[in-house]
C-alpha positions in Angstrom: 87.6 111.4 97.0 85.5 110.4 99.6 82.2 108.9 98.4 79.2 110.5 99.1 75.1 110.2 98.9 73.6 113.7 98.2 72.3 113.4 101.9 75.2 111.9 103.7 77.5 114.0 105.7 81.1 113.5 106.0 82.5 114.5 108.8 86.0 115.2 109.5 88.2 114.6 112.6 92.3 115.2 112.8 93.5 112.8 114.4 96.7 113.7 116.6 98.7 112.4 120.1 95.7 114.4 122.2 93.1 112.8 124.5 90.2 115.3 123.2 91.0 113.8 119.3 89.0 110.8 120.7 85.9 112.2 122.1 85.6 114.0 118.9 86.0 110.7 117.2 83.3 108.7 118.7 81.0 111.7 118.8 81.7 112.2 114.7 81.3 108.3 114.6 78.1 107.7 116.2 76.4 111.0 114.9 77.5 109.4 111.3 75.4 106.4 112.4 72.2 108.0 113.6 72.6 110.2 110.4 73.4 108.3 107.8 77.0 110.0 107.5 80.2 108.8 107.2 83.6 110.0 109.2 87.1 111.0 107.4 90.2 111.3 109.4 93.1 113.2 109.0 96.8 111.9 110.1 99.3 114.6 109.3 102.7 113.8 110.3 104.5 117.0 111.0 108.5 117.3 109.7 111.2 116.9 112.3 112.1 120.2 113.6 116.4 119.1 112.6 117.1 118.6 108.8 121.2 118.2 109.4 121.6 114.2 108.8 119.6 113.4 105.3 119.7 109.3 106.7 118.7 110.4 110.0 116.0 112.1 109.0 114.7 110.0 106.8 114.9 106.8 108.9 112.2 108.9 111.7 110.1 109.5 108.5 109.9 106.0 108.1 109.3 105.1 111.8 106.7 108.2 112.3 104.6 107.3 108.8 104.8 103.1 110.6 103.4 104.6 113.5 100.8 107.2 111.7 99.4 103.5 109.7 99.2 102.0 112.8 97.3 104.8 114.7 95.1 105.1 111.7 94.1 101.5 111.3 93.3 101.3 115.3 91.2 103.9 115.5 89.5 102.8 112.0 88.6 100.0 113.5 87.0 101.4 116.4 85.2 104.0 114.1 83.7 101.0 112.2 82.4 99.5 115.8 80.9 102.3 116.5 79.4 103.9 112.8 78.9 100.5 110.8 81.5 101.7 108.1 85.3 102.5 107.6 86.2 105.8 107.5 88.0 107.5 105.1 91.8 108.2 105.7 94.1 110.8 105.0 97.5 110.6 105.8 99.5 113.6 105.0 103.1 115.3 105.7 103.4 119.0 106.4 101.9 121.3 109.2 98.7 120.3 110.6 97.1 123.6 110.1 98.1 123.7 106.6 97.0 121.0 105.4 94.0 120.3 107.2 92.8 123.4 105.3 94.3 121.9 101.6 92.2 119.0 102.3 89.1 120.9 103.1 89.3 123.0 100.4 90.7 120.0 97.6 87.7 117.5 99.1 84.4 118.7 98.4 82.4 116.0 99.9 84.1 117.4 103.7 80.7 118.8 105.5 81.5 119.2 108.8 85.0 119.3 111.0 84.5 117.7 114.1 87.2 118.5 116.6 87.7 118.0 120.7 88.6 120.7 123.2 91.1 120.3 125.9 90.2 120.7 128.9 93.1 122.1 130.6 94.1 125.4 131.7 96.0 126.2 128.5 92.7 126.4 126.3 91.0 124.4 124.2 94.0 123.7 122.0 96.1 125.2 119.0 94.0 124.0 116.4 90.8 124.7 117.7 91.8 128.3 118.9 93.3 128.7 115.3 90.5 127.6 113.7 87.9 129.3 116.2 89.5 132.5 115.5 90.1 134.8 113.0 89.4 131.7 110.2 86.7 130.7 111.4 84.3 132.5 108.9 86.6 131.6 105.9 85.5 128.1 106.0 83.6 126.7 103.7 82.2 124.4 106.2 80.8 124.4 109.9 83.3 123.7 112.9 81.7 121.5 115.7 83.3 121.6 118.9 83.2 118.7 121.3 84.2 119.6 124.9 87.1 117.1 125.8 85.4 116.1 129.1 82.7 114.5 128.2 81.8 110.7 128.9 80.8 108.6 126.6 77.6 108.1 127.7 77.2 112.1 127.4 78.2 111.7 123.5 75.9 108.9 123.2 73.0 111.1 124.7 74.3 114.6 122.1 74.3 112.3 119.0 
């Protein structure tokens, strides 16, 4: 559990391989600053789409969960730069989507999700037109949206 004052916000960013997951980083990180908030991440490493060679397959769970630690710690890092405090992490296998909503609904001190747009033709993204959708008012918490262009010197002046 993620520990909370009764007026700090926590505010939630998945972490994943896009460019937009780290605009929605720093803005989550430096609005927990000027706010007294803190930010969680989430790291979900998805399953290998081919189950057929048991050592195989459990050899790139190994490599993908080395490389999910490493991610998490670098960009923890950075967080603390730019907040004043380590986030807290969640590292989970499964389907993003899936368990990004376990985790909201198992971790009540989750306030916000705070989530980047692409900004190429193809949309914003899967998870934010999932979430943007249909789910959207199913949530126990708000869904900000931070346009994946943005400098940082843009984020600096929104937070």
């Amino acid at each position: 559990m993620v520990e909370q004052t009764p007026t700090s916000r926590v505010m939630l960013v998945v972490i994943d391989e896009s460019a937009e997951h780290q605009v929605a980083l720093r803005f989550a990180a430096l609005r927990a600053s000027h706010t007294g908030g803190r930010v969680a991440m989430l790291y979900v490493i998805e399953p290998a789409d081919s189950q057929q060679w048991k050592a195989v397959e459990d050899l790139m769970r190994e490599e993908r969960r080395a490389e999910a630690e490493a991610t998490v710690k670098r960009l923890s890092e950075l967080v603390f730069e730019w907040s004043g405090s380590m986030p807290a992490l969640f590292l989970r296998e499964g389907k993003v989507r899936e368990e990004l909503l376990k985790l909201i609904e198992e971790e009540p001190s989750i306030s916000i999700l705070v989530l980047g747009a692409a900004t190429g033709p193809e949309g914003p993204g899967p998870l934010v037109t999932h979430l943007a959708g249909k789910i959207a008012g199913r949530l126990r918490i708000p869904v900000t949206i931070v346009p994946g262009g943005l400098t940082d010197e843009q984020i600096a002046a929104l937070t």
